[in-house]
C-alpha atoms as a printed R data frame, in Angstrom:
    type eleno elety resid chain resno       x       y       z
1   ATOM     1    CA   UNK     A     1  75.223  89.141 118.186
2   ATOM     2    CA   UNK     A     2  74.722  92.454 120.143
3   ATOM     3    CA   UNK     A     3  73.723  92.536 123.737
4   ATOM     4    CA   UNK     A     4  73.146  94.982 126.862
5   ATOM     5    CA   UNK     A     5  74.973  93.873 129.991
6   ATOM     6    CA   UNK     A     6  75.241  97.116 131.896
7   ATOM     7    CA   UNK     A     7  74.178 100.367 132.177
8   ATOM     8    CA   UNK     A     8  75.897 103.488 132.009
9   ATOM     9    CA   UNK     A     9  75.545 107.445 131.619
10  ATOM    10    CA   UNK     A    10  76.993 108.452 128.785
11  ATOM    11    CA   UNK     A    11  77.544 112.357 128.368
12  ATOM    12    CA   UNK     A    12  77.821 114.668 125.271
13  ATOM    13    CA   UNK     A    13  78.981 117.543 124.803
14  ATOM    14    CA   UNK     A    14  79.330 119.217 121.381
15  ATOM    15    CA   UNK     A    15  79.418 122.632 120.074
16  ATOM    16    CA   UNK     A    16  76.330 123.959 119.172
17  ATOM    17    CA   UNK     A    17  75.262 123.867 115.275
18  ATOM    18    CA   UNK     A    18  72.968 125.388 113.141
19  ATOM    19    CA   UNK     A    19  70.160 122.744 110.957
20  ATOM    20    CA   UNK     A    20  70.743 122.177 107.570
21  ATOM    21    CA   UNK     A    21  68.051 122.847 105.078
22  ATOM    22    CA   UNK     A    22  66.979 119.457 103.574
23  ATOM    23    CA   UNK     A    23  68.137 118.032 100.723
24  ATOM    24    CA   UNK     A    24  65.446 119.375  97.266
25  ATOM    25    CA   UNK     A    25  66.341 116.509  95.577
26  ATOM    26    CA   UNK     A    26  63.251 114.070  95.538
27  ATOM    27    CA   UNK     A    27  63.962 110.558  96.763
28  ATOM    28    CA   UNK     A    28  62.904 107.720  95.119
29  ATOM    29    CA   UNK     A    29  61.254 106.151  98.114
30  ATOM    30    CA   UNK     A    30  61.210 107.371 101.658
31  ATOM    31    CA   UNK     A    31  60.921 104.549 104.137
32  ATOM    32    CA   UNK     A    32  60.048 104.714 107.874
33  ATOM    33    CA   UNK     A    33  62.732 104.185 110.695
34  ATOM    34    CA   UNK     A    34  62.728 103.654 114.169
35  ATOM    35    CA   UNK     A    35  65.913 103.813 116.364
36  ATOM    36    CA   UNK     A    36  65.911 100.939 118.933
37  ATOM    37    CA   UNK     A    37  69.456 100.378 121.203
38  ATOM    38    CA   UNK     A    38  70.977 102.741 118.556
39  ATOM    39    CA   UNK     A    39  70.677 100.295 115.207
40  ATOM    40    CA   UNK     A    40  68.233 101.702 112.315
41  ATOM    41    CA   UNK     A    41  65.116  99.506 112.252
42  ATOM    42    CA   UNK     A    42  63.313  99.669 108.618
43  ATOM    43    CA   UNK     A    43  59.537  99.301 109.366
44  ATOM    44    CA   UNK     A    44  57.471  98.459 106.540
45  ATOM    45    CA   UNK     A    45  53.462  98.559 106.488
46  ATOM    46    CA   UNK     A    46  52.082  95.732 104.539
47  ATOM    47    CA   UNK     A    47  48.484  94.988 104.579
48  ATOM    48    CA   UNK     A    48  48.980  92.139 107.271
49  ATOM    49    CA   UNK     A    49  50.499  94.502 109.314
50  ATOM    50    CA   UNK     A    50  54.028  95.964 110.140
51  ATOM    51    CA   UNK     A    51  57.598  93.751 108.996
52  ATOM    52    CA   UNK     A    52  60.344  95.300 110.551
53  ATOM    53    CA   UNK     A    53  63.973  94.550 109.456
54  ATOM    54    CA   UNK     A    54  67.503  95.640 110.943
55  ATOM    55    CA   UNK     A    55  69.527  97.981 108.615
56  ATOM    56    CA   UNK     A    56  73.033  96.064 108.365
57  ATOM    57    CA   UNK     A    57  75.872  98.160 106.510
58  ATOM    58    CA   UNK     A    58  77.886  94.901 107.592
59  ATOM    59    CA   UNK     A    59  75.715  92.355 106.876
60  ATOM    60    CA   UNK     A    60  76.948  90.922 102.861
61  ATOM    61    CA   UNK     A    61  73.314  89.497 102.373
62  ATOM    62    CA   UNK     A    62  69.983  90.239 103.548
63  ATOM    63    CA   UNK     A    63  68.147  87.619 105.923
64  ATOM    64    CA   UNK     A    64  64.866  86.412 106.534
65  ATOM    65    CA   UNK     A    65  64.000  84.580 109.558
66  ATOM    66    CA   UNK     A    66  60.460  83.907 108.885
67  ATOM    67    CA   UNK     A    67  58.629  82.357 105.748
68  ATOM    68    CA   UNK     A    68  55.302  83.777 106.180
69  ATOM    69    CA   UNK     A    69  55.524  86.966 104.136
70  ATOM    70    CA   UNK     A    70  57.706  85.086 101.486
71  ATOM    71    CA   UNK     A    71  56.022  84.915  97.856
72  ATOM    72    CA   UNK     A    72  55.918  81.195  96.456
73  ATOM    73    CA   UNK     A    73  57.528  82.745  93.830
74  ATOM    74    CA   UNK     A    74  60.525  83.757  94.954
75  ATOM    75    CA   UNK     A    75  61.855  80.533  96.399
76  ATOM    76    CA   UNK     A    76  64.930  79.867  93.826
77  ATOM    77    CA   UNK     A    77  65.328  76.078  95.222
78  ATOM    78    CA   UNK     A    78  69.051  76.656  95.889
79  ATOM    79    CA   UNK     A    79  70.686  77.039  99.391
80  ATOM    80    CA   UNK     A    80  73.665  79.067 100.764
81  ATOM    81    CA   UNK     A    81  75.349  79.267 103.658
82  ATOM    82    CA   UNK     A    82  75.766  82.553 106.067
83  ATOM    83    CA   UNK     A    83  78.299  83.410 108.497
84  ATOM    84    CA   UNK     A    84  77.564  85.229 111.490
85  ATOM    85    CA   UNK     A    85  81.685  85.841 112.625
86  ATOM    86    CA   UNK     A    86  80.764  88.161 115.854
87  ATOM    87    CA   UNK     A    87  78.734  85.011 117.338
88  ATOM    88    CA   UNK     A    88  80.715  82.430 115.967
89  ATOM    89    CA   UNK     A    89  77.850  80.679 114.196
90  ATOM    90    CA   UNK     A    90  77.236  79.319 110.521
91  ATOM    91    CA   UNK     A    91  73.708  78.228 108.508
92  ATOM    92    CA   UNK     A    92  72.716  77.325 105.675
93  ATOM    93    CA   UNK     A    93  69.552  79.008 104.012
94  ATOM    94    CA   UNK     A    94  67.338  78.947 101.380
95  ATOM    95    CA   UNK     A    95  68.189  81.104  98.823
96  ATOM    96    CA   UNK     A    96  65.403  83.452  97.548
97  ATOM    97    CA   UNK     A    97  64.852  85.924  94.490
98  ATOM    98    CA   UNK     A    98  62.873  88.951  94.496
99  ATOM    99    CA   UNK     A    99  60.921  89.488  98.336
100 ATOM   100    CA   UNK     A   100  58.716  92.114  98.262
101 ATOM   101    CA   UNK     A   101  58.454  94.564 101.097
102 ATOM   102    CA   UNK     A   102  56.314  97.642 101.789
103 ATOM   103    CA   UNK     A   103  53.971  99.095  99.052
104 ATOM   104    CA   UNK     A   104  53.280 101.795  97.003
105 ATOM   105    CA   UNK     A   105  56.229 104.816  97.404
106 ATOM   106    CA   UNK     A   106  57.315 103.325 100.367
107 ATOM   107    CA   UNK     A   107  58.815  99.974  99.203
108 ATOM   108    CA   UNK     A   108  61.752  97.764  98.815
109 ATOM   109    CA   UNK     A   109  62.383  94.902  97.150
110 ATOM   110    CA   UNK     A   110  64.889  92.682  98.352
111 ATOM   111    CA   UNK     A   111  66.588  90.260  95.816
112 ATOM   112    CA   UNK     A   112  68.651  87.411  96.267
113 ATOM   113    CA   UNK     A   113  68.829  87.027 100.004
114 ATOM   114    CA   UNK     A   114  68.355  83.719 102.668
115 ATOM   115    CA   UNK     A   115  65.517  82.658 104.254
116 ATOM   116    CA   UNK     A   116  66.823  81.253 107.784
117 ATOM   117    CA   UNK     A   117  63.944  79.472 110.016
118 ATOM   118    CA   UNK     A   118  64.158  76.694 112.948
119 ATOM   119    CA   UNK     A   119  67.334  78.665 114.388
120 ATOM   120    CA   UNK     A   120  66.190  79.826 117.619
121 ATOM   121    CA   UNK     A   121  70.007  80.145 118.907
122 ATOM   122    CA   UNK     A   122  70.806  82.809 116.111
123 ATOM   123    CA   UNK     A   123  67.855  85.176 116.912
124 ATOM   124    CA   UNK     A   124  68.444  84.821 120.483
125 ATOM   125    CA   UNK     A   125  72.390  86.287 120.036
126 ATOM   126    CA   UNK     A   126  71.081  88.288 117.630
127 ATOM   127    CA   UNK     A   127  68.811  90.044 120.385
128 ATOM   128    CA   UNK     A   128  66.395  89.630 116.807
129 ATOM   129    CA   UNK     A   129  63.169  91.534 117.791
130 ATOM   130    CA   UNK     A   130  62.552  92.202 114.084
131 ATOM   131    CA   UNK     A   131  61.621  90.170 111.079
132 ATOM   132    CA   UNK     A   132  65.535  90.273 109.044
133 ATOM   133    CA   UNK     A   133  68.474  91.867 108.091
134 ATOM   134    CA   UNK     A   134  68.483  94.361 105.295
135 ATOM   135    CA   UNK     A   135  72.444  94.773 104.622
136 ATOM   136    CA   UNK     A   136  74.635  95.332 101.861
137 ATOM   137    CA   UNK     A   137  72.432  95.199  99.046
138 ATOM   138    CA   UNK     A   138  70.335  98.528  99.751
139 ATOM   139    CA   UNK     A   139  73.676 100.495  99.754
140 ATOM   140    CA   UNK     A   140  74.983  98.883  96.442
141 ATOM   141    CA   UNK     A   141  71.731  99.882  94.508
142 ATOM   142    CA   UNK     A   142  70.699 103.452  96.292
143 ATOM   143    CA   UNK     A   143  72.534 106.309  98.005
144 ATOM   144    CA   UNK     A   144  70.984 105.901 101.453
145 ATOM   145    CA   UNK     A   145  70.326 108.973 103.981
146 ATOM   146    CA   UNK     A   146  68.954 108.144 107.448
147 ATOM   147    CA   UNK     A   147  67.366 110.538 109.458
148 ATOM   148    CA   UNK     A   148  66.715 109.501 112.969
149 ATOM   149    CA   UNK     A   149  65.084 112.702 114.267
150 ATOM   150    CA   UNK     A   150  61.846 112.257 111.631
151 ATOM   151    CA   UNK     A   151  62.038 108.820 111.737
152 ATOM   152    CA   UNK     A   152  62.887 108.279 107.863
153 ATOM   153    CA   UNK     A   153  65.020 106.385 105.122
154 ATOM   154    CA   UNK     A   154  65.704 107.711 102.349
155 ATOM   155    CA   UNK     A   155  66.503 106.074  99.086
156 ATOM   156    CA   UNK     A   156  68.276 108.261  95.935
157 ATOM   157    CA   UNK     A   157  70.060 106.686  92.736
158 ATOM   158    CA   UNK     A   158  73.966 106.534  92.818
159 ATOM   159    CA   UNK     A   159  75.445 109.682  92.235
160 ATOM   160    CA   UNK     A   160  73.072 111.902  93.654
161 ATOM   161    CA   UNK     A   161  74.611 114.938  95.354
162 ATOM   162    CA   UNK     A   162  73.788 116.195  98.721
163 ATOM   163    CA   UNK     A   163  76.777 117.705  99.842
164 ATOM   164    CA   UNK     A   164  75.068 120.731 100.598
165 ATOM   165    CA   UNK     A   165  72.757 120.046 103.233
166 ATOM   166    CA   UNK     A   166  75.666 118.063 105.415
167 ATOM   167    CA   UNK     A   167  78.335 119.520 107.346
168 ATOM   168    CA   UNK     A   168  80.951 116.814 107.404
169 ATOM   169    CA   UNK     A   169  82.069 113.916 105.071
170 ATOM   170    CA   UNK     A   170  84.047 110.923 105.765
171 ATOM   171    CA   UNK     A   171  85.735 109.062 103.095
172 ATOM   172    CA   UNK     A   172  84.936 105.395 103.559
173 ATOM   173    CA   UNK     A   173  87.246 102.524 102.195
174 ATOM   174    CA   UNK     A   174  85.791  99.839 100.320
175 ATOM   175    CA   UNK     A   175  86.671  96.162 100.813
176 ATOM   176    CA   UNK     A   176  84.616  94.723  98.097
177 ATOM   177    CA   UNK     A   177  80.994  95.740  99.524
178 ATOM   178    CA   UNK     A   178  81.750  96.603 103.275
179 ATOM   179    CA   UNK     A   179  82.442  99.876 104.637
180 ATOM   180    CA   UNK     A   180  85.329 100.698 106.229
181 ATOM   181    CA   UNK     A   181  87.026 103.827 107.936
182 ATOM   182    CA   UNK     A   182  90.640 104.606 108.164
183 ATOM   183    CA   UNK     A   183  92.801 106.556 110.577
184 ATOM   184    CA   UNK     A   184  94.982 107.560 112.775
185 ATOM   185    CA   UNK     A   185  94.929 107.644 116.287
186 ATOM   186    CA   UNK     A   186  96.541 106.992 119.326
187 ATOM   187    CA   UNK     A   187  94.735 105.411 121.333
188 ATOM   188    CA   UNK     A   188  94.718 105.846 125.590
189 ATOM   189    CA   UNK     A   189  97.595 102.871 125.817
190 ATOM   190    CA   UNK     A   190  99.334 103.595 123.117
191 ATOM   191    CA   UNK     A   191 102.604 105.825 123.338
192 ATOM   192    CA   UNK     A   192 101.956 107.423 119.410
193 ATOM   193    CA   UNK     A   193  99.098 107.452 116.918
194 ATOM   194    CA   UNK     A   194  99.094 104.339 114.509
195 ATOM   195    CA   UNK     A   195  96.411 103.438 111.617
196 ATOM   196    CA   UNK     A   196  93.575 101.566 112.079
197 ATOM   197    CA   UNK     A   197  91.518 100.082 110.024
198 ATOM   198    CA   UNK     A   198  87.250  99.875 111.573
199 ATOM   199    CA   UNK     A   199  84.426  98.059 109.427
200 ATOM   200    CA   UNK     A   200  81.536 100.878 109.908
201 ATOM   201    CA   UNK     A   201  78.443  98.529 111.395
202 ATOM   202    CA   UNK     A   202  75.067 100.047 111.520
203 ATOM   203    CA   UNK     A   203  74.452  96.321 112.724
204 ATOM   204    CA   UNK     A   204  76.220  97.162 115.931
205 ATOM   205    CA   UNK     A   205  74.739  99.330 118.950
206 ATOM   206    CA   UNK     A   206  77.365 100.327 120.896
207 ATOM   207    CA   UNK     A   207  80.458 102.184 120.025
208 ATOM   208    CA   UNK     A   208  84.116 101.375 119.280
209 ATOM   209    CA   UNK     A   209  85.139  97.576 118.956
210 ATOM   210    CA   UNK     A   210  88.791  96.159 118.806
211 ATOM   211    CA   UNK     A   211  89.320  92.549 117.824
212 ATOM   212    CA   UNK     A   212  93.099  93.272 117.138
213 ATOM   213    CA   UNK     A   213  95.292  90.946 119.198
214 ATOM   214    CA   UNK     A   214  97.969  94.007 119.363
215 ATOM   215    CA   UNK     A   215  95.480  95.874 121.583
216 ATOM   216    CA   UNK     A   216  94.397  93.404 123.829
217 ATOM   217    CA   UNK     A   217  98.159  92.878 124.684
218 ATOM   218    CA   UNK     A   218  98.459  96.176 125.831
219 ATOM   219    CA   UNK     A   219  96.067  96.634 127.741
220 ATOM   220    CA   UNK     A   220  95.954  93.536 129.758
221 ATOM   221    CA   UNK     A   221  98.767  91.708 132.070
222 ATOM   222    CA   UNK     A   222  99.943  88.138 131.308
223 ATOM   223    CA   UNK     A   223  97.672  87.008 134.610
224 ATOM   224    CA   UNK     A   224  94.716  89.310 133.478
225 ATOM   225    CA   UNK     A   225  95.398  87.026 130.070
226 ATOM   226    CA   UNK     A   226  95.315  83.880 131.966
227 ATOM   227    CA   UNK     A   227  92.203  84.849 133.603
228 ATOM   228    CA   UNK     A   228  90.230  86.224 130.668
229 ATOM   229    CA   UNK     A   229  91.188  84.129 127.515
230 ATOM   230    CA   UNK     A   230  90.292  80.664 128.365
231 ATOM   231    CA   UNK     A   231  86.688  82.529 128.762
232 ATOM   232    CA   UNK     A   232  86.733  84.492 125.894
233 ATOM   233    CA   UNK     A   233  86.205  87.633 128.128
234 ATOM   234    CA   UNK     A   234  87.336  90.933 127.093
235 ATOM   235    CA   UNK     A   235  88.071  94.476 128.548
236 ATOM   236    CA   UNK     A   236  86.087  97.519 128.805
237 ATOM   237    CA   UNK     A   237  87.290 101.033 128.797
238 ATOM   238    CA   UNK     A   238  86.503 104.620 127.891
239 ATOM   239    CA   UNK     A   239  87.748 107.190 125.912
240 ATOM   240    CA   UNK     A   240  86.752 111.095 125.320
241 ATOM   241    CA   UNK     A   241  85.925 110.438 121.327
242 ATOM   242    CA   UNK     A   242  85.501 113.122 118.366
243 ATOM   243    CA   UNK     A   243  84.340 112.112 115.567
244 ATOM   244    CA   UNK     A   244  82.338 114.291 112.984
245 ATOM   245    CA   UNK     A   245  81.836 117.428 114.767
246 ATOM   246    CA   UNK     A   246  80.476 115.970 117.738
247 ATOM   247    CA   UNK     A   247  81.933 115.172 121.212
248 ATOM   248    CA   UNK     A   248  81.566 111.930 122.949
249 ATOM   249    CA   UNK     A   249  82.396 111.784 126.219
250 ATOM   250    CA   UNK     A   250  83.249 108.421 128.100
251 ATOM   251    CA   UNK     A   251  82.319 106.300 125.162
252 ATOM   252    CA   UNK     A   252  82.908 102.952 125.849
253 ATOM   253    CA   UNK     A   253  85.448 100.611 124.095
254 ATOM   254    CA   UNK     A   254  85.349  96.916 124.097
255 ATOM   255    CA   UNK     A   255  88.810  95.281 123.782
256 ATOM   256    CA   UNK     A   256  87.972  91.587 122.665
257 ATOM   257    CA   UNK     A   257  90.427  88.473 123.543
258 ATOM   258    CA   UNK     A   258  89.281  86.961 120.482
259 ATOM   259    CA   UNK     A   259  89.508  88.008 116.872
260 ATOM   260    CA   UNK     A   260  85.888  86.327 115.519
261 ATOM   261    CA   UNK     A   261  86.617  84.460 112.097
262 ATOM   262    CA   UNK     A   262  86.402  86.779 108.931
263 ATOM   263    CA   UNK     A   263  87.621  89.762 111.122
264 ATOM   264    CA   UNK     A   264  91.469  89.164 110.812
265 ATOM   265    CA   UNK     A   265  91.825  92.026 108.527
266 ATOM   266    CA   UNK     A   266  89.890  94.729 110.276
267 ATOM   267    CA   UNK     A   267  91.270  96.285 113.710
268 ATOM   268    CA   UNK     A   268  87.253  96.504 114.664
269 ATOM   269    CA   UNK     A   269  84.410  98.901 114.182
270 ATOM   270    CA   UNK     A   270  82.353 101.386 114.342
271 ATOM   271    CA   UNK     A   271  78.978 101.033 115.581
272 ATOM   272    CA   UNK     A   272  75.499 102.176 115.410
273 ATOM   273    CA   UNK     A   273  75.839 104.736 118.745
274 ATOM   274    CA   UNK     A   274  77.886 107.242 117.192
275 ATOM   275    CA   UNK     A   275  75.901 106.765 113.828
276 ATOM   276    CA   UNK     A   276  72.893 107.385 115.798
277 ATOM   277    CA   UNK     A   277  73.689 111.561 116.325
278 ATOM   278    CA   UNK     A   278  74.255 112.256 112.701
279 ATOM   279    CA   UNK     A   279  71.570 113.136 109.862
280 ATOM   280    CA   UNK     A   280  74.020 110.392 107.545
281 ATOM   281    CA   UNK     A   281  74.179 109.201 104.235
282 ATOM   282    CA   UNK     A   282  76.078 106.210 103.325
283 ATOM   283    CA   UNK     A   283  77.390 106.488  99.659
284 ATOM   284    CA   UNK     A   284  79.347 103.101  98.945
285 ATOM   285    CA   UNK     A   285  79.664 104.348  94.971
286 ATOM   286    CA   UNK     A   286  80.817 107.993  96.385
287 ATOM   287    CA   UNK     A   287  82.847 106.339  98.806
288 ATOM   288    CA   UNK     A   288  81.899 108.915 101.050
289 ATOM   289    CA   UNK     A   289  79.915 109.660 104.911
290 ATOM   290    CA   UNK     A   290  77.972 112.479 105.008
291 ATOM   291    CA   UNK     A   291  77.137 113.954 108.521
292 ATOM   292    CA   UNK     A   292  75.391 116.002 110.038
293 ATOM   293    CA   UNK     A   293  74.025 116.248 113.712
294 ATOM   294    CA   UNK     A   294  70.658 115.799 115.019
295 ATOM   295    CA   UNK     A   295  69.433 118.750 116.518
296 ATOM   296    CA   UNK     A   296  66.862 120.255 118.746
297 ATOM   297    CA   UNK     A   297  64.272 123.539 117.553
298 ATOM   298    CA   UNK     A   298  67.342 125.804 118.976
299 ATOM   299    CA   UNK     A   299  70.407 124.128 117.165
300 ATOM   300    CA   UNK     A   300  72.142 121.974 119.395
301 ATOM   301    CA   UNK     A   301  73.002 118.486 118.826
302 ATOM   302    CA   UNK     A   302  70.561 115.751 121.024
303 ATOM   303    CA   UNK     A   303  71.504 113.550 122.691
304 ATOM   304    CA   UNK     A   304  70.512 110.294 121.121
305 ATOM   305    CA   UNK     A   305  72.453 107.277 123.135
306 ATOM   306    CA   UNK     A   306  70.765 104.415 125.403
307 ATOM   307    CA   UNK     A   307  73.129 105.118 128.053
308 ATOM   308    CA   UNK     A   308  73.943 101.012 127.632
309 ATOM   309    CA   UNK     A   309  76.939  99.276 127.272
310 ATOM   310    CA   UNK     A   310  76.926  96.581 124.887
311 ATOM   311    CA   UNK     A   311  79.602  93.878 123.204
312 ATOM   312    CA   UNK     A   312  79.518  91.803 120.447
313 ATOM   313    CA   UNK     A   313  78.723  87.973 121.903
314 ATOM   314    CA   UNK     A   314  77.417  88.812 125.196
315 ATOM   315    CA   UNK     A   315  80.639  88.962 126.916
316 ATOM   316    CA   UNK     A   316  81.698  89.227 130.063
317 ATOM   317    CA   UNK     A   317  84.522  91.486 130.791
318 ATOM   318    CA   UNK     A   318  86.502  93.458 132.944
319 ATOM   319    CA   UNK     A   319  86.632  96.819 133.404
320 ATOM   320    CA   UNK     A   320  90.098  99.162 132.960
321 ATOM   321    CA   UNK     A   321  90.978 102.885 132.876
322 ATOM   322    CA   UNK     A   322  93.789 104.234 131.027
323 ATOM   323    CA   UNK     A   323  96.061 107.824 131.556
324 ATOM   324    CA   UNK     A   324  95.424 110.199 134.682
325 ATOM   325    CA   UNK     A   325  92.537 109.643 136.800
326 ATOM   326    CA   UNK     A   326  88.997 110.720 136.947
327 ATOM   327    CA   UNK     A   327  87.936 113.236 136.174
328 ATOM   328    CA   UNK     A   328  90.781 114.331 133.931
329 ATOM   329    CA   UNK     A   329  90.251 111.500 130.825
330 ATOM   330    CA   UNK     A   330  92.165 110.120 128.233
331 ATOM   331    CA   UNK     A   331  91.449 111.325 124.668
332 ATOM   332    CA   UNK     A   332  91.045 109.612 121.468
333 ATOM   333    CA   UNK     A   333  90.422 111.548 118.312
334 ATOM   334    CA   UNK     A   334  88.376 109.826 115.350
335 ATOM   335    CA   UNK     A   335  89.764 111.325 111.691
336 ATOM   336    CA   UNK     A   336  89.476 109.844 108.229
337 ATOM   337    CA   UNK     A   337  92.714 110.941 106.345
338 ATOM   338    CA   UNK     A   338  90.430 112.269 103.545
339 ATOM   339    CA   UNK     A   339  88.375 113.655 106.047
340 ATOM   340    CA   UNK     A   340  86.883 117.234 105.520
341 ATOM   341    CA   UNK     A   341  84.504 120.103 106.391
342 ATOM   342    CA   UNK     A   342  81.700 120.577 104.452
343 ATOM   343    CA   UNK     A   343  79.660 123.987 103.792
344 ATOM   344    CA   UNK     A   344  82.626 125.827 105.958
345 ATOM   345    CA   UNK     A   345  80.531 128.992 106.419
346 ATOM   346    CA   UNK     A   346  78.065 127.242 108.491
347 ATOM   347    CA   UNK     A   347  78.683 128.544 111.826
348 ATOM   348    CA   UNK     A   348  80.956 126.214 113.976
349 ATOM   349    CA   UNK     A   349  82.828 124.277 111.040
350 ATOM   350    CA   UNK     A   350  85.813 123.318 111.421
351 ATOM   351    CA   UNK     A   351  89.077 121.100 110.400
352 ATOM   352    CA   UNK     A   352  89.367 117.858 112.198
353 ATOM   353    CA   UNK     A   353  92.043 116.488 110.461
């Protein structure tokens, strides 16, 4: 679904910001993460050795794409079918109960998801280096923080509050169980900020994604059409982003030709990149982002990106600036309309709305 095809530097700058002391509320399981290209990986130690699973905030049911860790037991006999709308792609799997994973404190267990074997193509777009897809589910049972800097997930019952150890919240919009963000913006080809309306994908590495037709209209010419729609190519820019309290500088946007089926009613999304800075929690009860940066022993926010471009099927494109030339750049600005500070007497805070 999500693939590299060039590299890039990709600079931040952000104010500098003091650590927050961790949350004193006791989780009811802490999991271990690692961050590879950006996306959360959930690894969990079982006694025939790691299984490690892609966190998904987009993905509407977890998948399994091996059998070999599955319990008899939880084979339910019935099979579903899964859409994959970024890759075009649809399967049919066998639907399971209750799947096991991890032990002791650190455990999940996984309920009603698909087991998906023999599919070689969908791994392969999928880039899948891990074992399955934990998505929606986790965030409808459990407040989830991630904490890329020590490497952990961790799992709370609904309502918990930890307002105070995060500087920044986000409201999310919820279309049944996906996460989106609204705003306004305008946008580096656009002559005055409109809404728009981005699915927030921990599934996806890179940055900002735009399926909307509107877009790609504006930013391409009717022979730039002719030459990139019969091969489903798209366009890559870059903007100078904000979002959160944290500066992105030259992030790249990918400006699809295509709107993938199932997408029609999202402009595009947010990926795992700019997720990837932030100390986060993703409250889908709350209806709420928490952030917070990651930070070094003095303060300031790390620097956390691959440095990789990436879009959604693996395609081509061509590349386009927008507004005055290098090295004076075009600005977008990232703001939820319910966006707001949080803990304002922490040094730096401030008002992005």
């Amino acid at each position: 679904m999500y693939s590299v095809l060039q590299t890039v530097v990709i600079a931040v700058a952000s104010f500098a910001w003091q650590s927050a002391a961790f949350a004193q509320v006791t989780p009811l399981a802490e999991l271990s993460i690692e961050i590879v290209d950006n996306r959360t990986h959930i690894v969990f130690d079982t006694p025939d050795g790691n299984l490690v699973f892609l966190l998904d905030t987009g993905a509407t049911t977890s998948i399994f794409f091996e059998n070999s860790f599955v319990p008899e037991t939880a084979f339910t006999g019935n099979e579903a079918q899964v859409s994959f709308p970024a890759i075009g792609h649809s399967v049919t799997g066998s639907r399971l109960g209750d799947v096991p994973l991890g032990e002791g404190e650190a455990s999940f267990i996984s309920k009603n998801g698909l087991l998906i074997v023999d599919e070689p193509q969908i791994k392969e777009a999928l880039e899948a280096d891990f074992n399955g897809i934990i998505g929606q589910e986790l965030f409808r049972r459990y407040l989830v923080e991630i904490d890329p800097q020590q490497g952990k997930l961790r799992l709370y019952p609904p309502g918990t509050d930890l307002e105070e150890d995060f500087e920044i919240e986000h409201r999310l919009r919820m279309q049944g169980h996906t996460p989106y963000i609204m705003f306004k913006s305008r946008l580096p080809w656009e002559r005055r900020a409109t809404a728009k309306n981005m699915m927030l994908d921990s599934g996806y590495p890179g940055g900002l994604v735009f399926w909307s037709k509107k877009h790609f209209m504006k930013v391409t010419s009717l022979r730039e059409r002719k030459q990139l729609e019969p091969k489903q190519m798209g366009v890559l820019t870059a903007a100078n982003v904000s979002f959160g309290n944290l500066y992105f500088e030259n992030l790249p946007i990918f400006i699809s030709s295509s709107v993938p089926n199932q997408s029609e009613d999202r402009d595009g999304l947010i990926g795992a990149s700019i997720l990837a800075q932030y100390r986060h929690v993703i409250d889908f009860e709350g209806q709420r982002l928490l952030l917070s940066p990651v930070v070094d022993e003095k303060g300031d926010p790390v620097q956390m990106i691959d440095g990789a471009v990436y879009t959604p099927n693996n395609e081509d494109f061509i590349v386009k600036f927008f507004g005055p030339k290098i090295p004076v750049y075009p600005v977008l600005t990232l703001y939820s309309a319910k966006s707001r500070p949080l803990n304002p007497h922490k040094q730096g805070a401030s008002d992005h709305n």
